[in-house]
C-alpha positions as CSV (number, residue, x, y, z in Angstrom):
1,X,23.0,-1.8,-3.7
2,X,20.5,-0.6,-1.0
3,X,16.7,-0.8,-1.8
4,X,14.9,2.7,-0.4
5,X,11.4,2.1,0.8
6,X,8.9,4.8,1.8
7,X,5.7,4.6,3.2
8,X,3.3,7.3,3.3
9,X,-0.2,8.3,2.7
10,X,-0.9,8.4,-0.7
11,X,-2.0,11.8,-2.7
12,X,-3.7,12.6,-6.5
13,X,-0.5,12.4,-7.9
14,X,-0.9,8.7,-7.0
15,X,-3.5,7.8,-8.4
16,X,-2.8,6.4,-12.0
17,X,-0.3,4.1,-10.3
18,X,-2.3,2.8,-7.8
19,X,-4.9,2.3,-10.2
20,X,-2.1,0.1,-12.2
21,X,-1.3,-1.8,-9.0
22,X,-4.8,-2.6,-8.9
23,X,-4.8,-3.9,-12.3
24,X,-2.1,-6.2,-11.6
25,X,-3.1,-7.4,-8.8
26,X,-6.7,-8.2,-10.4
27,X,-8.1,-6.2,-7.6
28,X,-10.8,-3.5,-7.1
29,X,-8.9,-0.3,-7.1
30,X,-8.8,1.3,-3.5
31,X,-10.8,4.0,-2.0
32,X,-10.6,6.3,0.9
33,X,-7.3,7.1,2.3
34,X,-4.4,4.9,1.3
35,X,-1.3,3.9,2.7
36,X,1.4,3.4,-0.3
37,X,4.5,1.5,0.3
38,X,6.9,3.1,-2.6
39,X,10.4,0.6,-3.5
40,X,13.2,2.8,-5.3
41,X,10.6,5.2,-6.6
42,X,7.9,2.7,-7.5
43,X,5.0,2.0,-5.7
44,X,4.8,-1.6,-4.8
45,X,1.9,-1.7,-2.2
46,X,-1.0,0.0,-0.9
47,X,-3.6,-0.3,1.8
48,X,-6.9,1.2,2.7
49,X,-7.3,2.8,5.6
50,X,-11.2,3.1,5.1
51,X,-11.5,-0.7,4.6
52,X,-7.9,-2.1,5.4
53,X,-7.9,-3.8,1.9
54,X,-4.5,-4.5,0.4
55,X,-3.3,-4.5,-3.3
56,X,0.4,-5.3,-4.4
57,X,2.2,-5.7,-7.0
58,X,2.3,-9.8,-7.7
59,X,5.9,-9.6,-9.5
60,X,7.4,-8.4,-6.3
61,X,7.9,-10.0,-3.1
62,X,5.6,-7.6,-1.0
63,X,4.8,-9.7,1.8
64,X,7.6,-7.6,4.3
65,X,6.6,-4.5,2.7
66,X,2.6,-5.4,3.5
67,X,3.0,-6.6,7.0
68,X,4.8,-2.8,7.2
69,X,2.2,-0.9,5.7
70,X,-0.3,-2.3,8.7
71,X,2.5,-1.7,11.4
72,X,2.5,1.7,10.3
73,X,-1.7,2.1,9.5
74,X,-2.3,0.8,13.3
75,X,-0.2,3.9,14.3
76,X,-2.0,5.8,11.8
77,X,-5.4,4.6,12.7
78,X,-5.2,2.9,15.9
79,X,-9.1,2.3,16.4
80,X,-9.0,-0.1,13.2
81,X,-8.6,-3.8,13.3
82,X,-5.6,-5.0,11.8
83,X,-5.2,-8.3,10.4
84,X,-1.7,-9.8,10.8
């Protein structure tokens, strides 16, 4: 079975999970606009394009899907430092 992963900036509709993702990861929820990494329907990651803070969901391996979200933010926001 293939995985489906979508990236793409987050919207209101987003907001309740990302909040959740926060909670799980015992992080501050994220402000600004977000980048949301989204596994088979579920979002898994998220970063701040505003701060380039990351949240993720600890009971997934998300370290692939993280290092994709800030490939995809430096095209997004090219100006910003990027951590690797």
């Amino acid at each position: 079975m293939t995985a489906t992963l979508a990236l793409r900036i987050a919207d209101e509709d987003d907001a309740h999970a990302l909040r959740r993702l926060a909670q799980l990861d015992d992080a501050r929820a994220l402000t600004g606009e977000i980048l949301v990494a989204v596994l088979d329907g579920e979002p898994v990651a998220a970063l701040s394009l505003a701060d380039d803070r990351v949240i993720a969901n600890p009971f997934v391996r998300t370290a692939d899907v993280v290092s994709l979200l800030r490939m995809r933010a430096a095209h997004i926001s090219p100006g910003l430092s990027r951590a690797a």
